[in-house]
N, C-alpha and C positions, 0 to 999 in steps of 0.2 A: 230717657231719664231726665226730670227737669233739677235742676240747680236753681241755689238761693242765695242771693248775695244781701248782704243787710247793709244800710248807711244810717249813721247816729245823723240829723240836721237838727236845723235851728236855735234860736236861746230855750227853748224846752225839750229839748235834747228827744226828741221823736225820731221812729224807728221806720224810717221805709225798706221797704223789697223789690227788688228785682227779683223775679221768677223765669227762666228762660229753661228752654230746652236744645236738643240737635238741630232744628230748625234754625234756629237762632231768632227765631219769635218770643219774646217775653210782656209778659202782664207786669205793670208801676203799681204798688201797691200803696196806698197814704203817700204821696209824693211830698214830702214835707221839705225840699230847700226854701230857701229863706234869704240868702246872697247869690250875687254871682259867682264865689267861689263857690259855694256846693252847687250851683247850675255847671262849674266849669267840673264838677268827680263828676256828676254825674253822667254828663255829655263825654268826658272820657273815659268811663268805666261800660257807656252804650259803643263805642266808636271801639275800642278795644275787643271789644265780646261780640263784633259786628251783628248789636241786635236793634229790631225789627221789633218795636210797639205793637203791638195787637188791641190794646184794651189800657185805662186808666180804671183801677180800682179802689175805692173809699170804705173805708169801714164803716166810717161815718163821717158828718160833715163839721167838725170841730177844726176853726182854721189851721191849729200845729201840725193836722195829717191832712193839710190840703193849701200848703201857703205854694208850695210849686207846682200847684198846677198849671197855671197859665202857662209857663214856661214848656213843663212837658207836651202841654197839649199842641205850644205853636211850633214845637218841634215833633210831633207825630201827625198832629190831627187826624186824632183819634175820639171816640167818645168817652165819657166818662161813667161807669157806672157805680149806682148807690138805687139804695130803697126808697120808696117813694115819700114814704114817711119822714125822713129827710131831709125834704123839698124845699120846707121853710126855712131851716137853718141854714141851708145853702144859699138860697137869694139874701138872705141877712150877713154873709159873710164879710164883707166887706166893713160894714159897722161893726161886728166884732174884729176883725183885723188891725181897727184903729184901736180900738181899744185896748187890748192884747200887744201892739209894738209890730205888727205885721202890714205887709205893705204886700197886696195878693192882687192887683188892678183888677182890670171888667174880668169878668168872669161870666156875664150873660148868654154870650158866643157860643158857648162852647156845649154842642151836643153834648144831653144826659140821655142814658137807659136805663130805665127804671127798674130792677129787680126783683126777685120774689126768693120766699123759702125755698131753697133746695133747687136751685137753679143753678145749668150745669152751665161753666163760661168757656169754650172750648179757647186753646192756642198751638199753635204747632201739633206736634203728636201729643201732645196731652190738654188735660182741662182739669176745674179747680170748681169746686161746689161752694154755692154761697148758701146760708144757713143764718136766718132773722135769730139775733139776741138782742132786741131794745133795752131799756134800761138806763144806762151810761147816758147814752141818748138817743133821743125818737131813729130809727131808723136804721139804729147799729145790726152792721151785720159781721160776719166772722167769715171766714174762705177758708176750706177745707182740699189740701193739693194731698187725697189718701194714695197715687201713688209713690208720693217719699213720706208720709205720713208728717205728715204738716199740718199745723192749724193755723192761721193768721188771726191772732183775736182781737186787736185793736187796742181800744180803751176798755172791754169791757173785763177782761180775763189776766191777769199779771202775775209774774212770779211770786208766790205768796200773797197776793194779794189782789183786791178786785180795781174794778172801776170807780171813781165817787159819782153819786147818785144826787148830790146835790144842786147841782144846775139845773137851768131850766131843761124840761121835758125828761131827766132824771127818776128812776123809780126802782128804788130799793130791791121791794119785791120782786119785781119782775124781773127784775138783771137774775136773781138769785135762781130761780124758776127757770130762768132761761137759760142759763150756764148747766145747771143741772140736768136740764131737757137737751139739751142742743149741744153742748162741749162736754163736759164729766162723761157721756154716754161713746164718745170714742174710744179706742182702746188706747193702755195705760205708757202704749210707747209710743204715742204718738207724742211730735215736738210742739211747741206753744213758743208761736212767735209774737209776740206781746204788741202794741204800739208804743212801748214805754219801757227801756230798764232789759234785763238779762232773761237769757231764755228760759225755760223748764219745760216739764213736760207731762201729759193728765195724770201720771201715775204719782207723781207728786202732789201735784196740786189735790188732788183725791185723800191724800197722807196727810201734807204738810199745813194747805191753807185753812188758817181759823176758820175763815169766813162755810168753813163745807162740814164742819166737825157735829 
């Protein structure tokens, strides 16, 4: 049975996850700290739950769900994986960093794995399917843990509400297409863990959210 721990970090109040199981192997989902006080929950909330990194996961590479990674990675070194699609907004992070109020150092180091549609990420006794919803932005993907019926959707899927489509590599249509193909098609109880804001879950969002009506 894996368990899900969520942390609010940063001044953009981003949603990371811990994912662990009996193994006590867990997948970093958007590792978004931003101080050394959230590198010091986190490192006590890993040291407590005595787990074991397996895998750093991106939904996409927007720096609020990726300002701690350096931290996590020089405390597992581990790789990190995201879409390939991705790639450039990743090597560019550091310029959006300063822009933004984020301070995320080299980041070149650090092994990526590039991933694809419906690619299975194993960890301990279970695994977590990754599933392409671009849109939001180039390369966004969602992670699907169906056995506690989870969805991690990132930026692209929020409690009433979507992703903005307005940044660069941004595309309306597509996000809409893609949520509708790739997320709405799970079933209605599964959870939606957002990268932004309070949870819900598809059978809502299927009800409640304008944006699907």
């Amino acid at each position: 049975m894996a368990k899900i721990e969520t942390f609010v970090f940063n001044h953009i109040e981003e949603n990371t996850y811990v994912v662990y199981d009996e193994t006590h192997c867990c997948l970093v989902i958007d590792p978004g700290m931003e101080t050394p006080a959230e590198n010091d929950i986190m490192a006590e909330f890993l040291s407590k739950q005595n787990l074991k990194i397996t895998a750093i996961l991106l939904t996409h590479t927007h720096i609020d769900h990726m300002a701690g990674l350096r931290w996590i990675y020089d405390n597992s070194k581990v790789p990190v994986f995201f879409h390939a699609d991705a790639g450039k907004i990743f090597r560019q992070s550091e310029i959006y960093a300063s822009v933004l109020g984020f301070n995320v150092g080299e980041l070149n180091d650090i092994p990526v794995k590039n991933i694809i549609d419906k690619e299975i990420i194993p960890f301990g006794n279970a695994e977590i399917e990754a599933r392409f919803v671009p849109g939001h932005a180039a390369g966004s993907m969602v992670y699907c843990l169906h056995s506690e019926k989870a969805v991690f959707t990132g930026d692209a899927l929020f409690c009433g509400s979507i992703g903005r489509t307005d940044l660069p590599t941004g595309n309306y249509d597509l996000l809409i297409e893609k949520l509708r193909s790739q997320v709405l098609t799970l079933p209605d109880d599964y959870r939606i863990f957002p990268g932004h804001g309070p949870q819900s879950t598809i059978g809502d969002e299927k009800l409640y959210n304008s944006f699907f009506k």
